[in-house]
N, CA, C and O atoms as a GROMACS GRO file, in nm:
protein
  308
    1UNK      N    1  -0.488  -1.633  -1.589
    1UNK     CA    2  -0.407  -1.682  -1.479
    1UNK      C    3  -0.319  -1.569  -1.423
    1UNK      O    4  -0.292  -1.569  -1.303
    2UNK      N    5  -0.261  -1.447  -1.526
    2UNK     CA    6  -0.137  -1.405  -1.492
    2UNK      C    7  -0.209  -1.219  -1.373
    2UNK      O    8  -0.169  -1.155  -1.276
    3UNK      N    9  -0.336  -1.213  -1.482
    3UNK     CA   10  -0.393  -1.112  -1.406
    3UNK      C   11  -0.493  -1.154  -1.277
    3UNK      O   12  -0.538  -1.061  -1.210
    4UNK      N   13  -0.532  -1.308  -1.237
    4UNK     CA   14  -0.568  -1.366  -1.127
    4UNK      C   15  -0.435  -1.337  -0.988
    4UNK      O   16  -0.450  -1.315  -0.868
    5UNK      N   17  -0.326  -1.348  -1.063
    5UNK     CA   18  -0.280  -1.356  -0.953
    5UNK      C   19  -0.176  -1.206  -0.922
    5UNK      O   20  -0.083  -1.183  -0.845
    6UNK      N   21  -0.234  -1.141  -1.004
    6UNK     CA   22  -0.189  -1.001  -1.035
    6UNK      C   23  -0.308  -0.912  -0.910
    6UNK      O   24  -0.288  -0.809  -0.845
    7UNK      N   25  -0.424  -0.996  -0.914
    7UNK     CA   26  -0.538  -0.920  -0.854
    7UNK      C   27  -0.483  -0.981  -0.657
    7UNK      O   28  -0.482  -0.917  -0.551
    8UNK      N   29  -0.449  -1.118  -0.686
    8UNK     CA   30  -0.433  -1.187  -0.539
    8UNK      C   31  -0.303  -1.099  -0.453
    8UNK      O   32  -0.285  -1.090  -0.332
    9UNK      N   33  -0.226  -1.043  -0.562
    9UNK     CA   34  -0.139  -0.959  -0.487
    9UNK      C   35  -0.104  -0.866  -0.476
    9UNK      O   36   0.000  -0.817  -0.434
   10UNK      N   37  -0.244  -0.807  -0.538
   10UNK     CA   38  -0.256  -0.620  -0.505
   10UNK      C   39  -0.346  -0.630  -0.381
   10UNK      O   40  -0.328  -0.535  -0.304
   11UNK      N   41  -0.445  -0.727  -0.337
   11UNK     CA   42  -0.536  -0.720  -0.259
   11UNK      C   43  -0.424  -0.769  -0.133
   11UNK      O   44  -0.417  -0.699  -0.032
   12UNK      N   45  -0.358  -0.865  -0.145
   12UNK     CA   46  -0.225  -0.874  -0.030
   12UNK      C   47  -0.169  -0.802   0.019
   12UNK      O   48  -0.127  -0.794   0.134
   13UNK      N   49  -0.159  -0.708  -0.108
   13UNK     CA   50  -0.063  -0.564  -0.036
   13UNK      C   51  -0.147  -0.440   0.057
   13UNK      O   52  -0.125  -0.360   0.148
   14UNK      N   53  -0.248  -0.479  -0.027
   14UNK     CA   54  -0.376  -0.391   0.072
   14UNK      C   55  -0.362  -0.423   0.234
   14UNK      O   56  -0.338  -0.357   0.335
   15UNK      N   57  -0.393  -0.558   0.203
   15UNK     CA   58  -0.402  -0.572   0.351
   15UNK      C   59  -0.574  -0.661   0.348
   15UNK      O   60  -0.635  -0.697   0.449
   16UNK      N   61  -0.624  -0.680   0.194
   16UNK     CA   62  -0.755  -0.753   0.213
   16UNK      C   63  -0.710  -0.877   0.280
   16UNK      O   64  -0.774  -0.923   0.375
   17UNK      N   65  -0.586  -0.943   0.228
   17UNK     CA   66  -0.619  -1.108   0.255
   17UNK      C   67  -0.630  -1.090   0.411
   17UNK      O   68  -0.717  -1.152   0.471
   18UNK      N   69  -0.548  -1.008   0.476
   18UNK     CA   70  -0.515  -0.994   0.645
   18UNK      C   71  -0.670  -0.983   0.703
   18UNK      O   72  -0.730  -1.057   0.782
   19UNK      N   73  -0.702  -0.895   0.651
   19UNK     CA   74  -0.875  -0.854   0.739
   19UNK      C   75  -0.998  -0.960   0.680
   19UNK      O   76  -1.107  -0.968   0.737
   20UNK      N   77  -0.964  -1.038   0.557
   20UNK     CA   78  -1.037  -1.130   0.537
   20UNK      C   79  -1.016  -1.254   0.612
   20UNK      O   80  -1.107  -1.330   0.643
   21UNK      N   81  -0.906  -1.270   0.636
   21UNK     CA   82  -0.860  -1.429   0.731
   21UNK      C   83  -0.870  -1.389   0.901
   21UNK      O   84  -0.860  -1.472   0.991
   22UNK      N   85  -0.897  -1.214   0.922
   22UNK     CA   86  -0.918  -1.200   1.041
   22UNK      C   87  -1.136  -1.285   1.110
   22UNK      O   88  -1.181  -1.342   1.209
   23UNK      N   89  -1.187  -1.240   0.985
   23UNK     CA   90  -1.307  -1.288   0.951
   23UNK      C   91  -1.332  -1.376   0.997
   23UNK      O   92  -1.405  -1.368   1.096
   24UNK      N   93  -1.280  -1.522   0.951
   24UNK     CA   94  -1.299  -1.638   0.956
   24UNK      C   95  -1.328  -1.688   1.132
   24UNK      O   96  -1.411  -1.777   1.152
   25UNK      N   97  -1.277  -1.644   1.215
   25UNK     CA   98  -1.279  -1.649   1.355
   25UNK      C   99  -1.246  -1.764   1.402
   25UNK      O  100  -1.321  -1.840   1.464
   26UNK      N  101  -1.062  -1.793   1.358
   26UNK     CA  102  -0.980  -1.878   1.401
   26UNK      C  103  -0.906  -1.758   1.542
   26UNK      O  104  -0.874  -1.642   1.568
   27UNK      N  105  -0.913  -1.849   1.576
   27UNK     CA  106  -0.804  -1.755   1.752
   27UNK      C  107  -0.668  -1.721   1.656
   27UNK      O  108  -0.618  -1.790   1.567
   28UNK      N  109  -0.634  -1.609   1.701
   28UNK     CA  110  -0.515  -1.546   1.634
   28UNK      C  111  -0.382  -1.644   1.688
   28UNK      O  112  -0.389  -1.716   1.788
   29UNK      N  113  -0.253  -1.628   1.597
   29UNK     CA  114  -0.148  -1.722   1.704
   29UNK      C  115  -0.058  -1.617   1.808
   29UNK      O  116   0.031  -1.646   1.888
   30UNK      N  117  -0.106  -1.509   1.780
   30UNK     CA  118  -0.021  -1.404   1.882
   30UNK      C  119  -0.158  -1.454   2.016
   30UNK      O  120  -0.151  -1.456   2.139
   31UNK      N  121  -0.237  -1.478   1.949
   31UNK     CA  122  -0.348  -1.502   2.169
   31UNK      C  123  -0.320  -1.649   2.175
   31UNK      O  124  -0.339  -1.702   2.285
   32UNK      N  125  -0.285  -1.710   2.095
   32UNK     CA  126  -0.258  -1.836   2.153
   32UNK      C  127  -0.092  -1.831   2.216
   32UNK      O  128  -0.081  -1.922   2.299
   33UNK      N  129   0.010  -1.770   2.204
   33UNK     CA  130   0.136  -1.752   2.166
   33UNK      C  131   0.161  -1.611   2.342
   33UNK      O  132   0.259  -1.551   2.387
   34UNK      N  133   0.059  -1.615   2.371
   34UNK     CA  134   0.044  -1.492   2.490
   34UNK      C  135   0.076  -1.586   2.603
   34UNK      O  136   0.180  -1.573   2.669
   35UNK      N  137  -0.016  -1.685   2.626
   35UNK     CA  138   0.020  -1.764   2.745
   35UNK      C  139   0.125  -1.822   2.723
   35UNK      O  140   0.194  -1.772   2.811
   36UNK      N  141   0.192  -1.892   2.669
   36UNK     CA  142   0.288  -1.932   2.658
   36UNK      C  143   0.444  -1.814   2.689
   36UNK      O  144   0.542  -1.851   2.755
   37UNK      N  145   0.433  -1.705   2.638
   37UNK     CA  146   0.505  -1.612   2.635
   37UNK      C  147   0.539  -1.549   2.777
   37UNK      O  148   0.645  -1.494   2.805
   38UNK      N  149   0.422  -1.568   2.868
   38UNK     CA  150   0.397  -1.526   3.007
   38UNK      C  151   0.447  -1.587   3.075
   38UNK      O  152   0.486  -1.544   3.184
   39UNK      N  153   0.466  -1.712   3.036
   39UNK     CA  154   0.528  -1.874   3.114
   39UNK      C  155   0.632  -1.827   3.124
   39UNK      O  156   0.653  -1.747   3.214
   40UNK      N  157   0.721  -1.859   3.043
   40UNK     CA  158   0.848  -1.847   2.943
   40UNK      C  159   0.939  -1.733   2.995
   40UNK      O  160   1.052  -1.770   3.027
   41UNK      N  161   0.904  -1.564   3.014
   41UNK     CA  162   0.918  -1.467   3.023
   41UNK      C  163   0.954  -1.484   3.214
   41UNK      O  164   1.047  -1.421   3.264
   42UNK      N  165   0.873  -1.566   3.289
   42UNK     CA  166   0.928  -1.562   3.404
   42UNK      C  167   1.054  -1.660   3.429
   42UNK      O  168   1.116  -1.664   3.535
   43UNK      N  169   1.078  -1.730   3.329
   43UNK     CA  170   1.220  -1.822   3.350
   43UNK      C  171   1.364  -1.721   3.318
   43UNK      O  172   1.345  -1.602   3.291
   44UNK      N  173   1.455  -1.756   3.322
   44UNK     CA  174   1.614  -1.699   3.314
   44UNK      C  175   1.617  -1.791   3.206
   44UNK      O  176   1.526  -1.871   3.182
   45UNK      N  177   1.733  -1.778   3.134
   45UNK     CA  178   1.825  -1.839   3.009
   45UNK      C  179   1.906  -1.903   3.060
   45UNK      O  180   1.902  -1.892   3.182
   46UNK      N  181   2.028  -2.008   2.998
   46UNK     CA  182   2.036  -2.085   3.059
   46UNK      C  183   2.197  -2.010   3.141
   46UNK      O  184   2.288  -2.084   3.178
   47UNK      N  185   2.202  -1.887   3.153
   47UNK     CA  186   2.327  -1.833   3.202
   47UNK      C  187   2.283  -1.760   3.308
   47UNK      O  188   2.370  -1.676   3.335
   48UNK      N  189   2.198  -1.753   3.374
   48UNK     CA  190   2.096  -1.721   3.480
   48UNK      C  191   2.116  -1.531   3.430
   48UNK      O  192   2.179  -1.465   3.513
   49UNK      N  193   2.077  -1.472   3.333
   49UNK     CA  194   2.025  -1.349   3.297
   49UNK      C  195   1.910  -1.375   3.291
   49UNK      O  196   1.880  -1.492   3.266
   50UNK      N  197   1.810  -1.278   3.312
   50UNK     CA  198   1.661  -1.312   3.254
   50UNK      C  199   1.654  -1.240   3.156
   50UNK      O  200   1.719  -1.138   3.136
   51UNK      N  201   1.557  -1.300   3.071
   51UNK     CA  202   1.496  -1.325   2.896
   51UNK      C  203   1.598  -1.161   2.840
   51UNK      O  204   1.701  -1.127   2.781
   52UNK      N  205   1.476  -1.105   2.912
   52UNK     CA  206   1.463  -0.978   2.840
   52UNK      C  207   1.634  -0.871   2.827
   52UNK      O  208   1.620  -0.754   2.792
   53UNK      N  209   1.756  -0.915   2.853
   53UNK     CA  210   1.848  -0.854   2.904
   53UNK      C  211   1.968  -0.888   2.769
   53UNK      O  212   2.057  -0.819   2.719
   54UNK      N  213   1.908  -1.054   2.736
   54UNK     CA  214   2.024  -1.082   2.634
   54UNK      C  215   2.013  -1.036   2.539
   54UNK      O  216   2.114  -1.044   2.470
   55UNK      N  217   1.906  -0.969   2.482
   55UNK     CA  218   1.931  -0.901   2.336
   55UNK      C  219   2.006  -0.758   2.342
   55UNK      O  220   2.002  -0.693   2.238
   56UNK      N  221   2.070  -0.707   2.443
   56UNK     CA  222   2.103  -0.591   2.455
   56UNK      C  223   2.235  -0.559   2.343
   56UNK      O  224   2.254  -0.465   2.266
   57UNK      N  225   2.324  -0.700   2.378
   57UNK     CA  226   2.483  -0.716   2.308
   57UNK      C  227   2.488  -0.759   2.139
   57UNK      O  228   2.593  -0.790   2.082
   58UNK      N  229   2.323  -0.754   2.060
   58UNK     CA  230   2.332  -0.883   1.985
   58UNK      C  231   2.389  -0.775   1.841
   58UNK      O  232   2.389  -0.824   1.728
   59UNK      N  233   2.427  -0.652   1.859
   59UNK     CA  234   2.456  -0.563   1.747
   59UNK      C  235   2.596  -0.467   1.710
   59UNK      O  236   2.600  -0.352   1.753
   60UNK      N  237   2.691  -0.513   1.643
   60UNK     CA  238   2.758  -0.431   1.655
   60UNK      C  239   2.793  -0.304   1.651
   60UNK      O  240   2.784  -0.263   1.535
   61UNK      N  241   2.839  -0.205   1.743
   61UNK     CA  242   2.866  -0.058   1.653
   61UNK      C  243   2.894  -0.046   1.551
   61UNK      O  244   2.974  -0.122   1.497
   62UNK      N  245   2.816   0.088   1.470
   62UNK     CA  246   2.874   0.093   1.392
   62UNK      C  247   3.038   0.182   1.385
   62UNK      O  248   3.054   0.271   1.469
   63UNK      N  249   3.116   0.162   1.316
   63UNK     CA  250   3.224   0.197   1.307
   63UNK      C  251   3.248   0.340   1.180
   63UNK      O  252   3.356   0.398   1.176
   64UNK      N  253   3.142   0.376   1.094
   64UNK     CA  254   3.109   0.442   0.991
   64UNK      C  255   3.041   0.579   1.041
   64UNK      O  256   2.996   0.566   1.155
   65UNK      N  257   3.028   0.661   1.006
   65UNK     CA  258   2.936   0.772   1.030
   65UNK      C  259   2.817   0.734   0.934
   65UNK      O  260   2.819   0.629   0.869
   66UNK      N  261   2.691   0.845   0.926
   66UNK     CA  262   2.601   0.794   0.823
   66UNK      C  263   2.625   0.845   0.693
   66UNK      O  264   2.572   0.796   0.594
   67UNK      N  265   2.703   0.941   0.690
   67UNK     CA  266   2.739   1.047   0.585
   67UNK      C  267   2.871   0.952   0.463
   67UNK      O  268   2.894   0.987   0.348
   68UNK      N  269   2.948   0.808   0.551
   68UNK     CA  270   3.031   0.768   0.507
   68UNK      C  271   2.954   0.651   0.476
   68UNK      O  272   2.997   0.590   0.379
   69UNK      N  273   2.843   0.599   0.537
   69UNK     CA  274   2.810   0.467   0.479
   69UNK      C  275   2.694   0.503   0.352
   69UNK      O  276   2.672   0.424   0.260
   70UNK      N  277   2.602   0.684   0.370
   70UNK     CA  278   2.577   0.714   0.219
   70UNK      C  279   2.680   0.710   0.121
   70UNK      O  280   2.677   0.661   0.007
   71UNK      N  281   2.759   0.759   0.172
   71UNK     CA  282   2.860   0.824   0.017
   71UNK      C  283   2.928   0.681  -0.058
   71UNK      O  284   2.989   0.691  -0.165
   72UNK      N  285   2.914   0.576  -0.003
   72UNK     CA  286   2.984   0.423  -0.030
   72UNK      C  287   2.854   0.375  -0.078
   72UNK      O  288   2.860   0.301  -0.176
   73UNK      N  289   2.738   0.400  -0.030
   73UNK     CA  290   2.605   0.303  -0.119
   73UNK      C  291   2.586   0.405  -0.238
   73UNK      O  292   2.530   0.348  -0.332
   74UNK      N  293   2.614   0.535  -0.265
   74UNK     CA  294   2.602   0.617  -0.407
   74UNK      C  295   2.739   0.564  -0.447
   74UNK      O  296   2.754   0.640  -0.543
   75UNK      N  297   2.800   0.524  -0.447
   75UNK     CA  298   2.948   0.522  -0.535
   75UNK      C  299   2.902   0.375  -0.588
   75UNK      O  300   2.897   0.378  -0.711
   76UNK      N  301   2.866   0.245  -0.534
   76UNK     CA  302   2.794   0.126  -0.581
   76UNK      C  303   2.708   0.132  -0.702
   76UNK      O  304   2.713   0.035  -0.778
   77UNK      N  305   2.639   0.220  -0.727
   77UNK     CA  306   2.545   0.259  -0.865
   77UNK      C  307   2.573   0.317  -0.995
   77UNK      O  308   2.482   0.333  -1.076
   0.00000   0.00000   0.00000
């Protein structure tokens, strides 16, 4: 049992299960998920921006340099 599923998730990590379920010749959900996306993509949100504009604000600065947020993840260990 323990090396069955030892084998199911080395072949996962490969990437077999992906190109084996590509096989089967179900329509992918990214081509089903296209038309819909095309629809969708010509509407505004409900603050009249369109789609593509609101993710611009969704991250804060950082306030750290990178040299200060290494030296704080080595001091953690």
């Amino acid at each position: 049992m323990m090396e069955e599923m030892m084998i199911t998730t080395t072949a996962f990590i490969r990437g077999e299960a992906a190109a084996a379920s590509k096989k089967k010749g179900h329509a992918s959900w990214k081509l089903q998920d296209q038309s819909k996306r095309y629809s969708s993509d010509k509407r505004s949100n409900f603050q009249g921006h369109p789609r593509g504009e609101r993710g611009f604000n969704r991250f804060t600065p950082l306030t750290k340099t990178l040299k200060e947020i290494l030296a704080t993840e080595a001091s953690k260990f």
